[in-house]
C-alpha positions as CSV (number, residue, x, y, z in Angstrom):
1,X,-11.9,-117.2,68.1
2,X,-14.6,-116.9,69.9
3,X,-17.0,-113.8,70.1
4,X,-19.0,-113.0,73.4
5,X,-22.2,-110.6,73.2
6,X,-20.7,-109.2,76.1
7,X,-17.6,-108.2,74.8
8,X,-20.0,-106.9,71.7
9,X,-21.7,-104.7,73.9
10,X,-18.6,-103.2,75.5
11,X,-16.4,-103.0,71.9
12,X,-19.2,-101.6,70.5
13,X,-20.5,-98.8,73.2
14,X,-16.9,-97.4,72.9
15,X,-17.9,-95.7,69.7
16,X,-16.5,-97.7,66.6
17,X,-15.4,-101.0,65.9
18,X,-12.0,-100.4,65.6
19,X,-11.5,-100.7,69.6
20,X,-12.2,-104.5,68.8
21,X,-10.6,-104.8,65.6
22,X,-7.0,-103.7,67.5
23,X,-7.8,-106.4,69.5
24,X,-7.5,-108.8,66.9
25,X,-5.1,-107.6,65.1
26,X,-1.8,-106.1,66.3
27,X,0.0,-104.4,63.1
28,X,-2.8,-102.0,62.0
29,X,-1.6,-102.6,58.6
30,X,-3.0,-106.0,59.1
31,X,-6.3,-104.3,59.9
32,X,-8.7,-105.8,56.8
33,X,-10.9,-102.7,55.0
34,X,-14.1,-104.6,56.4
35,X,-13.7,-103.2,59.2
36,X,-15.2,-99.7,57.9
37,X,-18.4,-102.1,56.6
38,X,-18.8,-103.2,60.0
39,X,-19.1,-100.0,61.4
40,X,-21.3,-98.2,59.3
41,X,-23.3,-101.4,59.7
42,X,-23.5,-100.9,63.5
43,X,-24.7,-97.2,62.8
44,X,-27.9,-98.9,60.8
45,X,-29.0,-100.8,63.6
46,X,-29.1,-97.6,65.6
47,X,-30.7,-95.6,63.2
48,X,-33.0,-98.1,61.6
49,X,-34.0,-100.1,64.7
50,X,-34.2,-96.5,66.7
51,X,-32.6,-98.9,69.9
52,X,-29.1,-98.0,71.1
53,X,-27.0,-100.9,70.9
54,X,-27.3,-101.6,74.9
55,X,-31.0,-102.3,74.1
56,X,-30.3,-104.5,70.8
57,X,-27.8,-107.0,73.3
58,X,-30.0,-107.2,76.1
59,X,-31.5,-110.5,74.8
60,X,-27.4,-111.7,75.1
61,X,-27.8,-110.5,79.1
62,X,-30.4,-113.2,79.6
63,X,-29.1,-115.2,77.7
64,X,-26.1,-115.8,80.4
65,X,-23.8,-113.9,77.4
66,X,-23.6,-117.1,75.3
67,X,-20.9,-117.2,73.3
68,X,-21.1,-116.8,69.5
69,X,-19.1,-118.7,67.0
70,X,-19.1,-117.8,62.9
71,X,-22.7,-115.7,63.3
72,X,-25.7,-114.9,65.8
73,X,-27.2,-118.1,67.5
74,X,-30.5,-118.9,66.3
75,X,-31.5,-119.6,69.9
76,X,-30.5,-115.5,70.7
77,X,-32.0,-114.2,67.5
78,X,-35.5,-115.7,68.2
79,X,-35.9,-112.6,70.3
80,X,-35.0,-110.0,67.9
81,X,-37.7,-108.3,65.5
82,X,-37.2,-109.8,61.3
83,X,-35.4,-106.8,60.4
84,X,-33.2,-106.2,63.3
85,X,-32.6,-110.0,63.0
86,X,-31.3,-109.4,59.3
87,X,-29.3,-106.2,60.3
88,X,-27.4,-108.3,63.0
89,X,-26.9,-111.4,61.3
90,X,-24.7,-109.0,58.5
91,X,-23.5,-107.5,61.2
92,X,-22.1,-110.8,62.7
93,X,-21.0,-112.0,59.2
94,X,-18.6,-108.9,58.5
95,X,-16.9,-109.7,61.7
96,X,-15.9,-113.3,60.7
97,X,-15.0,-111.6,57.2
98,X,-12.3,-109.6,58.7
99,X,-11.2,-112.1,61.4
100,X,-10.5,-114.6,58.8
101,X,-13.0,-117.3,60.2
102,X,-15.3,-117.4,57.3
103,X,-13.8,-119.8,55.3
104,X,-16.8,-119.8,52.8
105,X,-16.1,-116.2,51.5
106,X,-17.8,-116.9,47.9
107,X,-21.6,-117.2,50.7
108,X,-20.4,-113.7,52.0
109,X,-20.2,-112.3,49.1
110,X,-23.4,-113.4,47.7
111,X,-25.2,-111.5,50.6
112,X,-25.2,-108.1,49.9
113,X,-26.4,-108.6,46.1
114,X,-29.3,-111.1,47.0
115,X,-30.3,-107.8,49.4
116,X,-29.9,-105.2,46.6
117,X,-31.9,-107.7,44.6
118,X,-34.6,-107.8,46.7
119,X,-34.6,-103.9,46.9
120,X,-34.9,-103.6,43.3
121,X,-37.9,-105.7,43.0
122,X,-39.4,-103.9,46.0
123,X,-39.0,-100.6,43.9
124,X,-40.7,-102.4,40.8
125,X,-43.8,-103.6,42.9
126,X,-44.7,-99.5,43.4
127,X,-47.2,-97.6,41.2
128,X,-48.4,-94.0,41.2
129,X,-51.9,-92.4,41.0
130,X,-53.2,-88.7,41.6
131,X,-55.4,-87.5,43.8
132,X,-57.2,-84.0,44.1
133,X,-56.5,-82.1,47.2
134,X,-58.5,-78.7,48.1
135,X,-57.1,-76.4,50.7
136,X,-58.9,-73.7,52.3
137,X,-58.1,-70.7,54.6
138,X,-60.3,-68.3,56.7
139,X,-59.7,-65.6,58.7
140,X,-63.0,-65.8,60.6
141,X,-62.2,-62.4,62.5
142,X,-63.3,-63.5,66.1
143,X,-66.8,-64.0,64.8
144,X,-69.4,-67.2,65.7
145,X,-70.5,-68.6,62.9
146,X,-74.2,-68.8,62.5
147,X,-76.0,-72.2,62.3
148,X,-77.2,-72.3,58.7
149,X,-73.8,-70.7,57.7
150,X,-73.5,-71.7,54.2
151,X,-70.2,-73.2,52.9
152,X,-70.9,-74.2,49.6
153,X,-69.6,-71.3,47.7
154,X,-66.2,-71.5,49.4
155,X,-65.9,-75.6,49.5
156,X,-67.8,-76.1,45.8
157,X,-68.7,-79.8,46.7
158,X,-71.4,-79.9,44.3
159,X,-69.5,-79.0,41.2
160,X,-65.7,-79.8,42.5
161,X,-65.5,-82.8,45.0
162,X,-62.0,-83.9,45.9
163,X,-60.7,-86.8,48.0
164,X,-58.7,-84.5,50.6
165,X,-60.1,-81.3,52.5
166,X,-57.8,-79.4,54.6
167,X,-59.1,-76.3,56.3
168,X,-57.2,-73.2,58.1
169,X,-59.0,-71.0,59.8
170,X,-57.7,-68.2,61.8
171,X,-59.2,-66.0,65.1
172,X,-62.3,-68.7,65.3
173,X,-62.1,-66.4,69.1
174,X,-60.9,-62.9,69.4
175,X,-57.4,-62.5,70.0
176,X,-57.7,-61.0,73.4
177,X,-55.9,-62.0,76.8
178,X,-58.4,-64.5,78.4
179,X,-57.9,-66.2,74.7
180,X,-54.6,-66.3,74.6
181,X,-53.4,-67.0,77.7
182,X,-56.6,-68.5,79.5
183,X,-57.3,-72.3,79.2
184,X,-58.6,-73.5,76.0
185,X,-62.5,-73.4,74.9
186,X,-62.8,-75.9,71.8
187,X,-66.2,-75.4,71.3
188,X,-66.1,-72.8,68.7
189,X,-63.4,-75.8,66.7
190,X,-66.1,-78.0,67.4
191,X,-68.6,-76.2,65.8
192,X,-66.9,-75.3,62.2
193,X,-66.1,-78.9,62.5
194,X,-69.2,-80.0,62.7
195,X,-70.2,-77.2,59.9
196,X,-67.6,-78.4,58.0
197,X,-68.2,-82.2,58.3
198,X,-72.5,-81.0,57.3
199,X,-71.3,-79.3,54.3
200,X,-69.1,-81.8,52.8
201,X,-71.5,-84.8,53.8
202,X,-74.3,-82.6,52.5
203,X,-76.4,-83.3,55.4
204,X,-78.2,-80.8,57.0
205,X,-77.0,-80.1,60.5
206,X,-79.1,-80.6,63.5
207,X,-76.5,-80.5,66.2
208,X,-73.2,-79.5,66.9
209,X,-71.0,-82.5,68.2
210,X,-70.9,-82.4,72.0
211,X,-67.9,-84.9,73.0
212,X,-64.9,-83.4,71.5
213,X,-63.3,-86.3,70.2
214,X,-61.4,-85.0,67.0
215,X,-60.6,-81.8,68.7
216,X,-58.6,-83.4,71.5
217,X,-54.7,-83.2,71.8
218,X,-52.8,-85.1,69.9
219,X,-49.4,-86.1,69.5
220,X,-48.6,-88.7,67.3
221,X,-51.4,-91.7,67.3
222,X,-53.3,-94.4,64.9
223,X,-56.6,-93.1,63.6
224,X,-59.9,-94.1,65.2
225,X,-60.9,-97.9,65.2
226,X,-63.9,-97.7,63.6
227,X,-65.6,-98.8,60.3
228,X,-66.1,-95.5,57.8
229,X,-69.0,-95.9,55.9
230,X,-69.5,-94.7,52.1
231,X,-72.1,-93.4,51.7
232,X,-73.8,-94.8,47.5
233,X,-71.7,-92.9,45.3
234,X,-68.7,-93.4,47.6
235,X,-68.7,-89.0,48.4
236,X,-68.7,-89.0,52.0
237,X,-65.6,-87.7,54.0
238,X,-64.4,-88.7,57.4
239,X,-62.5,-86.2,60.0
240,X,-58.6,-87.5,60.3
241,X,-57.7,-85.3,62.3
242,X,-58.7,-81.5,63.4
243,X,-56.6,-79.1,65.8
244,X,-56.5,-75.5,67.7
245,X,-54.0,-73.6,68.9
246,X,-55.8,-70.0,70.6
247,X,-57.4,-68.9,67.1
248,X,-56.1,-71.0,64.8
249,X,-57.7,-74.1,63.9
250,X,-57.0,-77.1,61.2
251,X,-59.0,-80.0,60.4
252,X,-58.7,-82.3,57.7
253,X,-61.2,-84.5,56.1
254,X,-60.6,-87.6,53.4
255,X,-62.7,-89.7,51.3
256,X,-63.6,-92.9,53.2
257,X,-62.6,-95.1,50.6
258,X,-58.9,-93.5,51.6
259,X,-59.2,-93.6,55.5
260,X,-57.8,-96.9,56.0
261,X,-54.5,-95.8,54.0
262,X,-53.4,-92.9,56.5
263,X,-50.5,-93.6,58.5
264,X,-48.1,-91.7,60.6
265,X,-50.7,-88.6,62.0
266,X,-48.5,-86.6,63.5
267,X,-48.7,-82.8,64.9
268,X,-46.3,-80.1,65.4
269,X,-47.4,-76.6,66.8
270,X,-45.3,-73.5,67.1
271,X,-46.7,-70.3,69.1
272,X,-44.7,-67.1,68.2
273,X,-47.1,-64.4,69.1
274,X,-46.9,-62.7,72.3
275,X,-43.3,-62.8,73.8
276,X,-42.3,-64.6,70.9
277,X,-43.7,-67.7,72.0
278,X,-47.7,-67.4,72.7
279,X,-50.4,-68.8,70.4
280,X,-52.1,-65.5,68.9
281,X,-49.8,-66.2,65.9
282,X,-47.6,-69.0,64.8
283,X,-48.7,-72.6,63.0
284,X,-49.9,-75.9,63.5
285,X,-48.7,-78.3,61.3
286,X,-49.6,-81.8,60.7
287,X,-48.0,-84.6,58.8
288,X,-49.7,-88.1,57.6
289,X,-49.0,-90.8,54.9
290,X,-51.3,-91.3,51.9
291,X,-49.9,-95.0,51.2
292,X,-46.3,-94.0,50.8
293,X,-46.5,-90.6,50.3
294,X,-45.7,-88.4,52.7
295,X,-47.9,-85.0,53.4
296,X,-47.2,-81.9,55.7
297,X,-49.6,-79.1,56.1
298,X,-48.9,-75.9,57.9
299,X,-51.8,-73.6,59.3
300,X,-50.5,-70.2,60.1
301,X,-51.0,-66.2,61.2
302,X,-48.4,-64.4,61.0
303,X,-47.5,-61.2,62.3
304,X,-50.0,-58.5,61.0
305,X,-49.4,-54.7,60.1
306,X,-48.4,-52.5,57.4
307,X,-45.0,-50.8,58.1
308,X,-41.6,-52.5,57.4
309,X,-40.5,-53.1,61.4
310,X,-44.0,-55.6,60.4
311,X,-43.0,-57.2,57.3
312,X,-39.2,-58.5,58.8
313,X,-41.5,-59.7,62.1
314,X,-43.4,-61.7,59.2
315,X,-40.1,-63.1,57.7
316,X,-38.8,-63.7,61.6
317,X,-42.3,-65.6,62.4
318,X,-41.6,-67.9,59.1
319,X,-38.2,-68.6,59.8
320,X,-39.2,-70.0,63.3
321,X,-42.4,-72.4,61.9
322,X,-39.5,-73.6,59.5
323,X,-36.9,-74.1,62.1
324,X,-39.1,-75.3,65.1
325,X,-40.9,-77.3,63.6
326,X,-40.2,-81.3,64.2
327,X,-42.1,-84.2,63.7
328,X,-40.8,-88.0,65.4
329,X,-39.0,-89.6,62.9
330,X,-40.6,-92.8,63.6
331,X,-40.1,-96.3,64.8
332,X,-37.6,-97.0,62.3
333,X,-35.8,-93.1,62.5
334,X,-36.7,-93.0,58.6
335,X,-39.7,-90.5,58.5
336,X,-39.4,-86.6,57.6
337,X,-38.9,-84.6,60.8
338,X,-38.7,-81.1,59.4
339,X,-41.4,-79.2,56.9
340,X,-39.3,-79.1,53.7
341,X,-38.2,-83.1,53.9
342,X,-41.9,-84.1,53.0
343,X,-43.1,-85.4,49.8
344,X,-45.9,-83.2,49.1
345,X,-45.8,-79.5,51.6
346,X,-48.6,-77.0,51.5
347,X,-48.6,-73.8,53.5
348,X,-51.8,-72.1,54.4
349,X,-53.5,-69.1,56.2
350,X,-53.5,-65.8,56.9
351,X,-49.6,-64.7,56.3
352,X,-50.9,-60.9,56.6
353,X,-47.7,-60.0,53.6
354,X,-49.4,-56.3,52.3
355,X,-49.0,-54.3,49.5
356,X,-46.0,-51.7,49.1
357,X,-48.2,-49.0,47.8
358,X,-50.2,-45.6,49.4
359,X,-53.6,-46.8,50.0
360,X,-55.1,-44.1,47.9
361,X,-53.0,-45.7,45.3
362,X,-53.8,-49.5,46.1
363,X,-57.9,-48.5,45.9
364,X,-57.1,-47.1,43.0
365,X,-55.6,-50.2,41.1
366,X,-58.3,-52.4,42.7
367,X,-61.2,-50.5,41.0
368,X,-59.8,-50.9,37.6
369,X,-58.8,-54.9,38.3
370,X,-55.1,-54.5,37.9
371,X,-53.9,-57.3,39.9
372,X,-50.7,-57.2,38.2
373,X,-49.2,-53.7,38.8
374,X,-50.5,-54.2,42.6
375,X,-48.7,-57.9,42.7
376,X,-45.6,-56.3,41.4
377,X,-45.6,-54.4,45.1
378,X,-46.9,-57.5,46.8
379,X,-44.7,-58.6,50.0
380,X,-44.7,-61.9,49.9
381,X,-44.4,-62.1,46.1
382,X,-40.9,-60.0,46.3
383,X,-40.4,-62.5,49.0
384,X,-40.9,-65.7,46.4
385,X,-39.5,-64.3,43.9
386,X,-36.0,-63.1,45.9
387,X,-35.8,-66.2,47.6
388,X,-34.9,-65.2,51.1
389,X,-37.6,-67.3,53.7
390,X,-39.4,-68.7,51.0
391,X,-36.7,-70.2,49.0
392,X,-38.3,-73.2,46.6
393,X,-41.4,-72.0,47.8
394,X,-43.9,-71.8,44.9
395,X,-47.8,-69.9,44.6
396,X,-50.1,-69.8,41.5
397,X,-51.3,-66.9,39.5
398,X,-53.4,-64.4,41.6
399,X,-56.3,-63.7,39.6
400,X,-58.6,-62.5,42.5
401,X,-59.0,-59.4,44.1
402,X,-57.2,-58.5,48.0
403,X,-58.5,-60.5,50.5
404,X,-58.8,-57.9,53.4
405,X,-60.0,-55.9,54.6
406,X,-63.5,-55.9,54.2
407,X,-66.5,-53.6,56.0
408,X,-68.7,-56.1,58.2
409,X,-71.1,-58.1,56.5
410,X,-69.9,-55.9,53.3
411,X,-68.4,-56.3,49.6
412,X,-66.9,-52.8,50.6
413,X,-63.4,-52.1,51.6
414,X,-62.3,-50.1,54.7
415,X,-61.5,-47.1,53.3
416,X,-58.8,-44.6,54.1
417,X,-60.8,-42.4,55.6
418,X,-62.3,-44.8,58.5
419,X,-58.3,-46.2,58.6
420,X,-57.7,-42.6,60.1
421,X,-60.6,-43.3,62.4
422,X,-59.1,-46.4,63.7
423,X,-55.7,-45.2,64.0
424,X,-54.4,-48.2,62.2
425,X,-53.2,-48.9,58.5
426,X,-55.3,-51.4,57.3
427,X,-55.2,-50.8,53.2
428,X,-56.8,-53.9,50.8
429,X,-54.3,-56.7,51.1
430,X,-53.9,-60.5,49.8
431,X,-53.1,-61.8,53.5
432,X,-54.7,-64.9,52.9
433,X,-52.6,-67.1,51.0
434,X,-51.6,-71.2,49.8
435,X,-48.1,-71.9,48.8
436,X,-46.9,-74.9,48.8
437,X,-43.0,-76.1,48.4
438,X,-41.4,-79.3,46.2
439,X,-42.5,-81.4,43.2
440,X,-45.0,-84.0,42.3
441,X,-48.1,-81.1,43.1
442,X,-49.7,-79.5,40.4
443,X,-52.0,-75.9,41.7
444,X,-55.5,-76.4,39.3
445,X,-57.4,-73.7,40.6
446,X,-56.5,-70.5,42.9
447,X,-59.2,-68.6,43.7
448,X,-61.5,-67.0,46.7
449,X,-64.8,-66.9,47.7
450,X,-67.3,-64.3,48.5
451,X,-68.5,-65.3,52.0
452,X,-69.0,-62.1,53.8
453,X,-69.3,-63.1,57.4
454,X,-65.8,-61.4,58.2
455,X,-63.2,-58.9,57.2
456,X,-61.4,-61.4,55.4
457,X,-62.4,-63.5,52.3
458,X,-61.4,-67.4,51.8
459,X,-59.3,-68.3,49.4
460,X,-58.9,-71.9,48.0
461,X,-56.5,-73.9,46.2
462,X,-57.2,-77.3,44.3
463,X,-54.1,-79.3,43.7
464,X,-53.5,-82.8,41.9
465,X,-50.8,-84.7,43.9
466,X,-48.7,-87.6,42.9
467,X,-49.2,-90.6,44.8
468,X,-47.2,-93.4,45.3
469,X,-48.3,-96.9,46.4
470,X,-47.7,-100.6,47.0
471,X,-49.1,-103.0,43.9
């Protein structure tokens, strides 16, 4: 019998195989079992070739619909992609299975081991490495940074180099209305880049970067065609990628030796401030590929304040980065769309979670260093710990003290009496936080650093990852 592409294309458009099988065969107890193999095959060239099935037979259109007897023409497959190629021809070799025209059964058969085979020694050819990871957030409080703004003590290149950099930062402008709904001034992103990029290069620098080439949008794209040179002892870093939504910014930097083996940029931004949708809070994530390892990093502000109506808005904010949240899936529909499905997931910035406590009470604690009996009271710690946003979420041991809020330029704390001056409750907190969510990460250091250009203080976290890559 005799199979037309154009009767493919109509059988298989109807939703299943089945339509065409009843053609075939009258008594549906005659109906083969195949016929379930078939179908499930025809859903792998949707979802593996990302092409409807219209798209995959339009070769067979040009083709004047020639017929096809006992498998895919060679003549119609020239046109098709290796792997769609392979997909079809199984495809085409189930259906002469259940019609009973494939009198060499014992070939068929052989098919679907030879491609398990293969798949096995694909697994075997991978090997895994570690590679150190440092992750940074700032609240910069609206503030420009100076020129000779020094880094060092929060990056530690010197003593603590790793291979990947990525940097939150948080109200690089103030947070008022020409900001957050007026069109968007990346200077200010260009300059901590550029800061950023001096630090970790240790060069001194002499001027800011004028064309804003890493701070421009981006969707999903390949990385810059250009050649990134080590530098003697192979330390220099190259920007992958950098992006600002109102006052948050992200940028992250890699060894060069790695910048050929990113893949798969991609960005995802979520505004839930103002309205529940502008950019004065919410995140910007982005996702890449470290060989064949998948990464997602989320830069956030979250709703701030200290009373309870603040701390669900918190848990509401989370839930909508989590939710809203989607990446492409990719050519081949087989890459992580949503946060959690990455490999490695680390969560960054200012998530403003405070301290259930009276401020007279949280001074108190702080001046005798008892981070534990204030952590016990810690928001987002009850919130780890009970599971409810951040379930499988996981943070290392605070050994630090709060991270806000700080007098200007100051090692001082606001203190309750100039909180009754400003009419707001603004008591010592750990707002700045790193999380991160999964296996193959291990935290090696937690800490903050003592820059006192704002009210808040960075914190860092150094992580090993597990990497996995081709032999």
């Amino acid at each position: 019998m005799h199979l037309c592409y154009a009767n493919l294309q109509t059988q298989f458009n109807a939703g299943t195989i089945d339509i065409y099988v009843k053609g075939v065969y009258e008594n549906d107890k005659d109906r083969p079992p195949l016929s379930r193999q078939v179908t499930g095959q025809l859903r792998c060239v949707q979802i593996t070739t990302g092409m409807t099935l219209d798209n995959n037979f339009s070769l067979a259109r040009k083709a004047q619909y020639q017929c096809l007897e006992h498998g895919v023409q060679p003549k119609i497959m020239q046109g098709f992609k290796l792997k769609e190629s392979k997909i079809l021809r199984k495809i085409s070799l189930s259906i002469d299975n259940f019609k009973g025209e494939n009198k060499n059964s014992s070939e068929a058969k052989r098919e679907t081991p030879s491609l398990n085979q293969a798949s096995a020694n694909s697994t075997r050819s991978f090997y895994h490495q570690t590679k150190k990871i440092f992750v940074g957030s700032w609240n910069i409080g609206g503030i420009t940074p100076p020129k000779n703004l020094d880094m060092e003590d929060w990056l530690d290149t010197e003593n603590n180099s790793a291979d990947i950099y990525v940097l939150g930062f948080q109200e690089i402008v103030p947070l008022n209305a020409a900001n957050v709904l007026g069109p968007q001034n990346r200077k200010i992103s260009m300059k901590w880049n550029s800061l950023v990029g001096a630090a970790l290069n240790n060069r001194i620098l002499t001027k800011v970067v004028e064309e804003d080439k890493i701070a421009e949008p981006q969707k999903v794209y390949p990385l810059k065609e250009h050649i990134c040179l080590e530098s003697e002892h192979g330390q220099d870093f190259q920007c992958i990628i950098s992006r600002k939504m109102v006052g948050m910014f992200i940028t992250i930097w890699v060894r060069c030796d790695l910048y050929q083996s990113i893949r798969h940029l991609s960005v995802s931004s979520v505004g839930c401030g103002i309205m529940g949708c502008l950019g004065n809070k919410g995140s910007i994530s982005i996702r890449f590929y470290l060989h064949e390892t998948s990464f997602c990093f989320i830069c956030s502000h979250l709703a701030s304040g200290g009373k309870e109506v603040d701390r669900r808005q918190r848990n509401v904010n989370a839930t909508d980065i989590l939710s809203r949240t989607i990446f492409p899936a990719g050519p081949l529909h087989d890459m992580p769309q949503k946060i959690i499905d990455h490999d490695r997931v680390v969560w960054l910035g200012d998530l403003n979670y405070r301290i259930y406590m009276p401020d007279s009470t949280t001074q108190s604690l702080i001046k005798r260093r008892e981070w534990e009996t204030l952590l016990k009271h810690d928001q987002l710690k009850m919130e780890l710990t009970e599971g409810h946003v951040f379930q499988g979420w996981h943070e290392g041991a605070i050994e630090f003290p709060p991270t806000y809020k700080y007098l200007p330029n100051s090692k001082d704390y606001l203190s309750c009496d100039q909180q009754k001056i400003s009419k707001k409750r603004r008591a010592p907190a750990w707002c700045d936080r790193i999380i991160w969510f999964g296996k193959g990460m291990k935290q090696t250091q937690y800490n903050r650093s003592e820059s006192k250009l704002s009210d808040h203080r960075p914190v860092l976290a150094i992580f090993t990852a597990d990497i996995k890559r081709k032999e």
